[in-house]
BADREN-557298 format. One line per field, with one value per atom (N, C-alpha, C, O, CB): residue in three letters; x, y, z. Coordinates in Angstrom, 3 decimals. Glycine has a CB too. Layout:
rest	ALA,...
east	X,...
north	Y,...
up	Z,...
//
This chain:
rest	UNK,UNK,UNK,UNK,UNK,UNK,UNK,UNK,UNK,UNK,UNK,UNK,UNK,UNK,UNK,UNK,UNK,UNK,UNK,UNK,UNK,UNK,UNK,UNK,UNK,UNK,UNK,UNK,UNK,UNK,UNK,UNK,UNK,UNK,UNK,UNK,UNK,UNK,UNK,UNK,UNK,UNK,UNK,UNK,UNK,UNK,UNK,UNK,UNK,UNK,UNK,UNK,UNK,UNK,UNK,UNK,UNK,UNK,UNK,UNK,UNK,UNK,UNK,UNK,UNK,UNK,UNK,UNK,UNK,UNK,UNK,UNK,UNK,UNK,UNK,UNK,UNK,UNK,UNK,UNK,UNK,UNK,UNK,UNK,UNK,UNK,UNK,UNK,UNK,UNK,UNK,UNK,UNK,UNK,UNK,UNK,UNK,UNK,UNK,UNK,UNK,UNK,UNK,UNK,UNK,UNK,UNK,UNK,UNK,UNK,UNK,UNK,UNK,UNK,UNK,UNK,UNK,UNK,UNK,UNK,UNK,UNK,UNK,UNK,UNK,UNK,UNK,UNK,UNK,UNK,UNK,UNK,UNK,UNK,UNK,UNK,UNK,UNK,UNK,UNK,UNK,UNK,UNK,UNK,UNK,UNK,UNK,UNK,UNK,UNK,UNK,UNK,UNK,UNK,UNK,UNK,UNK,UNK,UNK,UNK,UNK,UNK,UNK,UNK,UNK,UNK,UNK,UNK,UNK,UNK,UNK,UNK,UNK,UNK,UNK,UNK,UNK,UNK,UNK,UNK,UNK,UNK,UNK,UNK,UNK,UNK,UNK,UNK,UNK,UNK,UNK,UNK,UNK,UNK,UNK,UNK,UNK,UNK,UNK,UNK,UNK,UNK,UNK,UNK,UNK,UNK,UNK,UNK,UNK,UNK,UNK,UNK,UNK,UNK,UNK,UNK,UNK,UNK,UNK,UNK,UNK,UNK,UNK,UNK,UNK,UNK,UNK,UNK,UNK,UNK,UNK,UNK,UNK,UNK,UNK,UNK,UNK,UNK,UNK,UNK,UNK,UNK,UNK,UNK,UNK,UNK,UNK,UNK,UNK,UNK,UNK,UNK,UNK,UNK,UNK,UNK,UNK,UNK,UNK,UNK,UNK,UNK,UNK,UNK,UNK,UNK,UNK,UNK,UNK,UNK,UNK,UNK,UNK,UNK,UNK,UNK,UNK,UNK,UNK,UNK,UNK,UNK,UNK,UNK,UNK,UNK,UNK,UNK,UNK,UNK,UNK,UNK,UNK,UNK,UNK,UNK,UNK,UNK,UNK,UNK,UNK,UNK,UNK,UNK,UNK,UNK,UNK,UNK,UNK,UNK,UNK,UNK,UNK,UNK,UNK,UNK,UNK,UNK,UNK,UNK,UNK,UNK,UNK,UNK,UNK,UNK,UNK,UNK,UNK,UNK,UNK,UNK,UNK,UNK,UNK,UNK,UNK,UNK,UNK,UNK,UNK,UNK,UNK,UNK,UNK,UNK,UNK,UNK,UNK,UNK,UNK,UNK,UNK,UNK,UNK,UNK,UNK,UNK,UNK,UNK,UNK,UNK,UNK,UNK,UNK,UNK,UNK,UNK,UNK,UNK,UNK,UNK,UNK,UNK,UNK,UNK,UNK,UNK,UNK,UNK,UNK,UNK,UNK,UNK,UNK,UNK,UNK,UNK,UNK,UNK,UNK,UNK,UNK,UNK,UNK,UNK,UNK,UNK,UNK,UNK,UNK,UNK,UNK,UNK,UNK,UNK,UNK,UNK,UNK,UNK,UNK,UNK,UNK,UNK,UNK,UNK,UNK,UNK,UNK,UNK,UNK,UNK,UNK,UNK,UNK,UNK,UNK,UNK,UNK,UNK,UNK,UNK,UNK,UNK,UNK,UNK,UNK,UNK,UNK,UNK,UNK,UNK,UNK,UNK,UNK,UNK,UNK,UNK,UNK,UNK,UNK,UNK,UNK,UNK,UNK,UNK,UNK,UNK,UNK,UNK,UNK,UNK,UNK,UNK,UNK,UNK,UNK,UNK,UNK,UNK,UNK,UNK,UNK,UNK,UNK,UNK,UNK,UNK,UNK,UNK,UNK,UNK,UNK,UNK,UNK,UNK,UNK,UNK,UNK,UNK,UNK,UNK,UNK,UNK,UNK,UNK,UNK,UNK,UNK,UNK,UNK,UNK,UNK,UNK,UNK,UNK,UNK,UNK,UNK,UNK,UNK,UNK,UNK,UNK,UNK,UNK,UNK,UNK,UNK,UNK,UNK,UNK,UNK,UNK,UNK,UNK,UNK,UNK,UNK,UNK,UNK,UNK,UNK,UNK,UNK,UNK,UNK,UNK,UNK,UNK,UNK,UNK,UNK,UNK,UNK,UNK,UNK,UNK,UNK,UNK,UNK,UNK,UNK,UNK,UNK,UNK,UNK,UNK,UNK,UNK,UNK,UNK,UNK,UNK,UNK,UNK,UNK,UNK,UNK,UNK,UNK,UNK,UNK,UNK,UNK,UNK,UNK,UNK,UNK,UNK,UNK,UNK,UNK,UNK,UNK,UNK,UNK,UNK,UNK,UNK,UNK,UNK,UNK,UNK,UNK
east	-6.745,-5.887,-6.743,-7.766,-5.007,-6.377,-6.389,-7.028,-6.189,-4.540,-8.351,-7.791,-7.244,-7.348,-9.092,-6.622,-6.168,-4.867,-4.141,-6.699,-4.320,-3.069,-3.372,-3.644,-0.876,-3.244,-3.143,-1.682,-0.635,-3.540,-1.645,-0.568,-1.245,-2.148,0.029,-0.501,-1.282,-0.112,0.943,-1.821,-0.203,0.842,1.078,2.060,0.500,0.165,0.599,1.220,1.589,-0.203,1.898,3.032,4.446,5.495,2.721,4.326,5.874,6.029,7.020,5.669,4.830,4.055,3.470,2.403,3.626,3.538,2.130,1.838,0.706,2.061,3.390,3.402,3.971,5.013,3.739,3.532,4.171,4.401,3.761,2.833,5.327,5.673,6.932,7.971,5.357,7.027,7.967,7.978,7.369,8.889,8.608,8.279,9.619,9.368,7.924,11.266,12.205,12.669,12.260,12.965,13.424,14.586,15.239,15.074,15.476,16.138,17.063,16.540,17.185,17.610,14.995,14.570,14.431,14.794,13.015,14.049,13.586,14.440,15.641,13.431,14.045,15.196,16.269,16.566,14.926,17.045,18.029,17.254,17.804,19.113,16.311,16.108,14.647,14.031,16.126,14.289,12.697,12.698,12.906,11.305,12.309,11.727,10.571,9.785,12.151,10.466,9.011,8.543,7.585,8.778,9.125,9.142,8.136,7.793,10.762,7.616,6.709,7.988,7.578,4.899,8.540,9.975,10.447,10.447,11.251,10.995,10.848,9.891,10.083,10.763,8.929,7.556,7.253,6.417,6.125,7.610,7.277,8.345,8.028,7.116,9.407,10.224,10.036,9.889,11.488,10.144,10.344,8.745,8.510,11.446,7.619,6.372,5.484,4.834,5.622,5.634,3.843,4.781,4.907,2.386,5.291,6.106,6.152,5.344,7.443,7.338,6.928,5.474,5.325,6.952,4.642,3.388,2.407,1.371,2.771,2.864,1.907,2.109,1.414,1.312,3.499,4.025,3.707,3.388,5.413,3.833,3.576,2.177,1.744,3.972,1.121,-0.705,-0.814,-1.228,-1.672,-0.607,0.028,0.496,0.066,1.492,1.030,1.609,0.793,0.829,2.851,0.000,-0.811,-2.219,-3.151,-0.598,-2.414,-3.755,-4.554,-5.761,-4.004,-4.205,-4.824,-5.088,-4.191,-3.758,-6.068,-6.294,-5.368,-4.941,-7.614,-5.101,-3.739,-4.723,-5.117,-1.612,-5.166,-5.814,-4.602,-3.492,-6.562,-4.951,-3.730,-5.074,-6.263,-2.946,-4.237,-4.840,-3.882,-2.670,-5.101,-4.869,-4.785,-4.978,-4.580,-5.334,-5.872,-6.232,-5.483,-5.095,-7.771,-5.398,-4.850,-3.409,-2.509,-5.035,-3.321,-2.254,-2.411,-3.518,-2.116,-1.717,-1.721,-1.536,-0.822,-0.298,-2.374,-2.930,-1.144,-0.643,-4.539,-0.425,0.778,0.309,-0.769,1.591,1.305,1.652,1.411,1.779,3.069,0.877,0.877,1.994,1.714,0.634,3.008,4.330,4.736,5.458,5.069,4.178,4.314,3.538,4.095,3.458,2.282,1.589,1.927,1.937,1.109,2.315,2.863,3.693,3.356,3.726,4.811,6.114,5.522,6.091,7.318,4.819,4.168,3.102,3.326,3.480,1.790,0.831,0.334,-0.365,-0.158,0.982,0.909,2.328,2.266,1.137,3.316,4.412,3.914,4.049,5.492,3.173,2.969,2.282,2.246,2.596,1.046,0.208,1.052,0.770,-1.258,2.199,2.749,3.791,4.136,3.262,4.341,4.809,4.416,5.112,4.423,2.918,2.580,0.997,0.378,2.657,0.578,-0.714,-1.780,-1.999,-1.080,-2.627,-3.601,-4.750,-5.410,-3.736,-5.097,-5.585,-5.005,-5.219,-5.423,-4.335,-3.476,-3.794,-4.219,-1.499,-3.357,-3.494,-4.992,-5.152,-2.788,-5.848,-7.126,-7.541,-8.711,-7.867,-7.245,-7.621,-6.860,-6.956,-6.512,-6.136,-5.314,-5.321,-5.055,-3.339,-5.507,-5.386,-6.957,-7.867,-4.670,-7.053,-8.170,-8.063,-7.765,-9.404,-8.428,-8.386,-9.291,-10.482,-8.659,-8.488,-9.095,-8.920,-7.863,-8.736,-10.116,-9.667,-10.488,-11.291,-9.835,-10.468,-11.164,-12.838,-13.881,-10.144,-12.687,-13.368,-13.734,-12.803,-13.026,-14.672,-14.680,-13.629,-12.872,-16.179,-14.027,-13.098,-11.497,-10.770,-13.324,-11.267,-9.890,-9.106,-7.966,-9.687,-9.940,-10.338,-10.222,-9.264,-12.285,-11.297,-11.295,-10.265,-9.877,-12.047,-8.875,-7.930,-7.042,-5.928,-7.669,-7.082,-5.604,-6.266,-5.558,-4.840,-7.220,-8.038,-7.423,-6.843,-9.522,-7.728,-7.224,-5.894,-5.379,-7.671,-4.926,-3.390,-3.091,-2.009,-2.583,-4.196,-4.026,-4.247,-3.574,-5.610,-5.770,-6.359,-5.650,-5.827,-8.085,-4.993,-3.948,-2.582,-2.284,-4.665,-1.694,-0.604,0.413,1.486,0.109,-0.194,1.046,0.279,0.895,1.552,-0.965,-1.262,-1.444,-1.193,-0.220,-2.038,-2.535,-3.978,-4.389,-2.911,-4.552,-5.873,-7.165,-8.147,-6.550,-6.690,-7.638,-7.176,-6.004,-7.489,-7.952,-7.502,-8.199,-9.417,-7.407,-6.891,-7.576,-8.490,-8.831,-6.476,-8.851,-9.680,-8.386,-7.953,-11.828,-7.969,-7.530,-8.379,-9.591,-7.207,-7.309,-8.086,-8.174,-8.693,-6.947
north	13.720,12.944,12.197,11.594,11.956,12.251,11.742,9.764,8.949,12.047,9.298,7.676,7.069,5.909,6.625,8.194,8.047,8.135,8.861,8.748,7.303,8.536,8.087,7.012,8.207,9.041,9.308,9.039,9.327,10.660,8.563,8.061,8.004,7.226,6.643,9.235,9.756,9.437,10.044,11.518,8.393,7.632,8.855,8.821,6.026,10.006,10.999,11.546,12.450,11.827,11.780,12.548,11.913,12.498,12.754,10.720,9.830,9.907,10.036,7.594,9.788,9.915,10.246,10.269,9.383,10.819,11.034,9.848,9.447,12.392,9.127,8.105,7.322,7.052,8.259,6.478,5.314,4.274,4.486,4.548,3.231,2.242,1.456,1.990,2.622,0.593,-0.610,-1.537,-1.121,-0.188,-2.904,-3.083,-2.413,-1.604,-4.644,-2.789,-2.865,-1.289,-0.432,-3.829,-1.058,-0.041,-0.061,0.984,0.012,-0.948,-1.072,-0.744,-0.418,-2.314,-0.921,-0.554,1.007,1.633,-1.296,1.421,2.863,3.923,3.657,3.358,5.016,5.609,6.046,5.260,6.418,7.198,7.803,8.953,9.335,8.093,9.533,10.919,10.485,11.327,11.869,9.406,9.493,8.002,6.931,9.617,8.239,7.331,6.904,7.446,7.071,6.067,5.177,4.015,3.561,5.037,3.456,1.912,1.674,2.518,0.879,0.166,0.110,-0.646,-0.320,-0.885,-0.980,-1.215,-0.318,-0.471,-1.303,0.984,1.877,2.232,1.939,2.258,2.834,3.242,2.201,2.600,3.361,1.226,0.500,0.581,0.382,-0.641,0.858,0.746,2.216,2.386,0.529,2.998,4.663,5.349,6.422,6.137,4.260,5.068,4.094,4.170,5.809,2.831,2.268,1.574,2.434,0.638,0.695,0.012,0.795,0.611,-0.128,1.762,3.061,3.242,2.829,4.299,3.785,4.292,3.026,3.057,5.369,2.078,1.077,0.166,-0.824,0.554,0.583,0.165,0.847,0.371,0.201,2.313,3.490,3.280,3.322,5.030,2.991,2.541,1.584,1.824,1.903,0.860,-0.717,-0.449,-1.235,-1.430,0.186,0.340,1.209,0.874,0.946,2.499,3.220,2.629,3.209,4.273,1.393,1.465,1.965,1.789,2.006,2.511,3.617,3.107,2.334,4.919,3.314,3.224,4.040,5.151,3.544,3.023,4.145,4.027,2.923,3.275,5.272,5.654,5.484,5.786,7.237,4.915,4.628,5.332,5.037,2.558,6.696,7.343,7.120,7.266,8.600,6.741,6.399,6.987,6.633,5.676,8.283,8.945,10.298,10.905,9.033,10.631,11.297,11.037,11.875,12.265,9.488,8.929,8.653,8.854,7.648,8.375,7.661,6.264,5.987,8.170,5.492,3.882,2.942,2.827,2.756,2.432,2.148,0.514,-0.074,2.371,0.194,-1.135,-2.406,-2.117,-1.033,-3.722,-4.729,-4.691,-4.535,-6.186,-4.732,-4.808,-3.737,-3.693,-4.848,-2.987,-1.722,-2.069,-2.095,0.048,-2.311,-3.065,-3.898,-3.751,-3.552,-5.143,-6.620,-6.006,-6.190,-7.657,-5.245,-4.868,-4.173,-4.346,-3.787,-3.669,-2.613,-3.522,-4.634,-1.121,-2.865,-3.483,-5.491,-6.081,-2.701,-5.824,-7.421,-7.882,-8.773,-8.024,-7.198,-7.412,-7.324,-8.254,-6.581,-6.245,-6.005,-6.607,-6.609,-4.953,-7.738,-8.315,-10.041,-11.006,-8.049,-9.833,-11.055,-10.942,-12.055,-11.974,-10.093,-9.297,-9.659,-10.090,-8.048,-9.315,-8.936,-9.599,-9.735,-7.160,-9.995,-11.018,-10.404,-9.243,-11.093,-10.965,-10.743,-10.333,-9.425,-11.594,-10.657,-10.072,-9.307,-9.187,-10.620,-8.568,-7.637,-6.227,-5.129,-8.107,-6.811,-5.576,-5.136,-4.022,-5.795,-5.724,-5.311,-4.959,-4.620,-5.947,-4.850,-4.857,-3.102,-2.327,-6.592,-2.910,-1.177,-0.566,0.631,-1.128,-0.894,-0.276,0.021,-0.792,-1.466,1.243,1.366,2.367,3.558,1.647,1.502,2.442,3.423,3.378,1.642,4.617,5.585,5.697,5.859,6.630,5.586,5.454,6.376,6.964,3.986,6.718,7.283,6.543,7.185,7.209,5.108,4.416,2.988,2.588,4.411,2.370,0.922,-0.365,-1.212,0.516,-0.001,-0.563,-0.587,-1.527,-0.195,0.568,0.621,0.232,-0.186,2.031,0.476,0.229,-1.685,-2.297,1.057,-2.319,-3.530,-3.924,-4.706,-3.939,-3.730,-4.383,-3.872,-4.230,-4.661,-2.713,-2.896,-3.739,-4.734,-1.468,-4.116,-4.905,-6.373,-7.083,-4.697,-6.630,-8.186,-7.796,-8.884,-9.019,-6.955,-7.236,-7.673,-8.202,-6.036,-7.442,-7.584,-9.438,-10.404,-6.457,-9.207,-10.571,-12.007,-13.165,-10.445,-11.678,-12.769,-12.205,-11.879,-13.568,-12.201,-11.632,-12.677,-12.415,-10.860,-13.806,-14.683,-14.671,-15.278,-16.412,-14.170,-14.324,-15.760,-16.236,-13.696,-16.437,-17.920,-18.307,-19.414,-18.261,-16.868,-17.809,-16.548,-16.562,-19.139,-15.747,-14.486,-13.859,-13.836,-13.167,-13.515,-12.552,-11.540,-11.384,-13.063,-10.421,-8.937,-9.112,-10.193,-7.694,-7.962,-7.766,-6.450,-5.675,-7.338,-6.697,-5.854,-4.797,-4.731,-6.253,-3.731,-2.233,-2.007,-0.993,-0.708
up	20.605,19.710,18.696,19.018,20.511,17.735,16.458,16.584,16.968,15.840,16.259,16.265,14.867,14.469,16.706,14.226,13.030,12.745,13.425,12.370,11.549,10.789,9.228,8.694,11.310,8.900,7.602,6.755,7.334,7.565,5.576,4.834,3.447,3.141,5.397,2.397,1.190,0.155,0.340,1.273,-1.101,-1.635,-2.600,-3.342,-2.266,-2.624,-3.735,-3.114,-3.863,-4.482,-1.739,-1.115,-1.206,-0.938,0.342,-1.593,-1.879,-3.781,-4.500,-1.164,-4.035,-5.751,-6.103,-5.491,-6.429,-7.380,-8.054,-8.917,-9.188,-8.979,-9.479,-10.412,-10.055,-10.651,-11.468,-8.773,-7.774,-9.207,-10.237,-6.201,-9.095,-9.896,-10.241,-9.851,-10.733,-10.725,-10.015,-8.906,-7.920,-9.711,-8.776,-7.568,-6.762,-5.869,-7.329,-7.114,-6.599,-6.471,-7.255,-7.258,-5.566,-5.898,-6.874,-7.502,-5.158,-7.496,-8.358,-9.716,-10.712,-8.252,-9.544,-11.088,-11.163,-12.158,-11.567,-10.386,-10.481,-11.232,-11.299,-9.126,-11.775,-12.093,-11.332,-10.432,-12.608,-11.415,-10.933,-10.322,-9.289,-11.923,-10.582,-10.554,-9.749,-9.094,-12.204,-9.851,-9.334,-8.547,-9.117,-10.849,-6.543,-6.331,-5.988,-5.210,-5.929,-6.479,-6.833,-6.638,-7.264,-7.882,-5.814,-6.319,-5.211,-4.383,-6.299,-5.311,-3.898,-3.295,-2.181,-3.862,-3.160,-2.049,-1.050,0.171,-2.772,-1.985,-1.697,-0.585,0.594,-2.602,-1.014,-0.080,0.970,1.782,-1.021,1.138,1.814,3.171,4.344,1.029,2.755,3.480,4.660,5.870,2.566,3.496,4.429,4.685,5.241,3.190,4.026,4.428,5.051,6.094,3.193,3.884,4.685,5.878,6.751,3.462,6.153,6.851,8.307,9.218,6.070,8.330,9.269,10.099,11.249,8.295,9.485,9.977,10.222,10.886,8.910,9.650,10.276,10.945,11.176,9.644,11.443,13.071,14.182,15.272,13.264,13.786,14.742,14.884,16.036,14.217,13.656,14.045,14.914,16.048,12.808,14.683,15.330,16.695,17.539,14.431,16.975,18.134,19.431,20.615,17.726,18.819,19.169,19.092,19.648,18.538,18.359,18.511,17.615,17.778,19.438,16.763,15.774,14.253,13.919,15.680,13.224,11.817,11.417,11.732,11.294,10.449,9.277,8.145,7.767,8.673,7.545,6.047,5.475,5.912,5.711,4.340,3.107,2.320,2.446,2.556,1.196,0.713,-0.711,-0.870,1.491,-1.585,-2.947,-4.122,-5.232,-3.075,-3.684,-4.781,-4.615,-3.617,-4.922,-6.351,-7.059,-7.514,-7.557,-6.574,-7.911,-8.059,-9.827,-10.326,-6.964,-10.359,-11.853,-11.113,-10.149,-13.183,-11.839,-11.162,-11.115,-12.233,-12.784,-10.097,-10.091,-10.807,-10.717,-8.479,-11.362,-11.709,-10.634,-9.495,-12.043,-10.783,-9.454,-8.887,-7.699,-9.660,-8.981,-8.708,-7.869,-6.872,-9.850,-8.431,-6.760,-5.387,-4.289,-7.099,-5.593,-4.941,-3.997,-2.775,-5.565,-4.923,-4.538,-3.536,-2.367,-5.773,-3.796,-2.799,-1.616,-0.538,-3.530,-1.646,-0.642,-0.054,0.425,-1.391,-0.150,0.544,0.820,1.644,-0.155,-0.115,-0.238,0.841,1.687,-2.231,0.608,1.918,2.887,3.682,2.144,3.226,4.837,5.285,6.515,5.343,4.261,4.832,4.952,5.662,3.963,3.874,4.670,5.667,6.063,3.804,6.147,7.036,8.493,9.412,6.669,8.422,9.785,10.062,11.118,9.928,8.443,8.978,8.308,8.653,10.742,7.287,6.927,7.833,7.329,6.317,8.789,10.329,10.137,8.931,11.723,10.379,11.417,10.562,10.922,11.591,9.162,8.357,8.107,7.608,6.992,8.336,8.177,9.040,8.866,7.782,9.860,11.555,11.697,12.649,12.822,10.395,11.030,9.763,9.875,11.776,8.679,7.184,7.025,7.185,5.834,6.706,5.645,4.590,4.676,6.272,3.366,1.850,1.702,2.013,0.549,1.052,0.674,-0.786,-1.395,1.386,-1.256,-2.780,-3.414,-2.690,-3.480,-4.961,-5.906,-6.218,-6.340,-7.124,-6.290,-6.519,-5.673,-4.974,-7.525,-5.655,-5.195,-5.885,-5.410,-5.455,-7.120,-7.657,-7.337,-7.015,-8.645,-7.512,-7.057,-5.341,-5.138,-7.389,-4.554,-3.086,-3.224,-2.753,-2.638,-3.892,-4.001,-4.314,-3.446,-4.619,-5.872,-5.948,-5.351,-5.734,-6.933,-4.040,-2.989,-2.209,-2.368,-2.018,-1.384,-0.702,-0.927,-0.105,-1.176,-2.332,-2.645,-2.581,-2.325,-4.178,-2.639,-2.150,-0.800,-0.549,-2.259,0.302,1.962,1.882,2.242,3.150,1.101,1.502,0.655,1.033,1.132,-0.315,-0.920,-1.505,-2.654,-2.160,-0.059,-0.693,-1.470,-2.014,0.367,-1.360,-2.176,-3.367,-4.243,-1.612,-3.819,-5.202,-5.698,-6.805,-5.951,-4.386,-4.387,-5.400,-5.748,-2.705,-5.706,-6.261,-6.657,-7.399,-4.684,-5.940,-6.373,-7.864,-8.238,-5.127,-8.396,-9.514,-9.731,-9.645,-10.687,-10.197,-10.463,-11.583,-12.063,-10.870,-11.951,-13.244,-13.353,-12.500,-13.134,-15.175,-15.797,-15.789,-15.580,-16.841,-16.130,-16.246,-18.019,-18.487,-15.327
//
């Protein structure tokens, strides 16, 4: 068995974005609400539960908006605990960079004091 699971945001998206449902289109969902609900949320209960690292896989995405983010990975860390989520998430990214600003979504999800660097 696996001490892994894998969770690849280009299988829900290629062009994750928005935060809400309600914004998204008709034809495309995207939102990190969305995803959060029916993907990261999901599997990182089932990690959580098993014991296991959940890879959150990031690349080959078009870079989503904070707001997708915020709804997704910044929820779960207020959700369930800045501990907690670091302790079972690890990024798979294209870059460090990019790795670093989902990173700061775990480590300040109220957006108390850290700041990104624009792209």
């Amino acid at each position: 068995m696996d001490d892994k699971l894998t969770l690849a945001v280009k299988d829900f998206s290629r062009t994750p974005s928005g935060r809400l449902i309600e914004d998204e289109p008709n034809d495309k969902p995207m939102s990190g609400e969305r995803w959060f609900q029916s993907h990261l949320k999901p599997n990182y209960e089932k990690a959580s539960e098993l014991g296991l690292k959940l890879n959150v896989d990031i690349t080959g995405i078009l870079a989503p908006s904070t707001g997708f983010w915020d709804e997704s990975i910044a929820r779960l860390s207020r959700e369930f605990g800045i501990d907690n989520v670091f302790e079972t998430i690890v990024i798979i990214a294209d870059s460090e960079f990019d790795k670093d600003e989902i990173e700061t979504f775990i480590k300040d999800p109220n957006n108390e004091g850290l700041q990104l660097e624009s792209r």
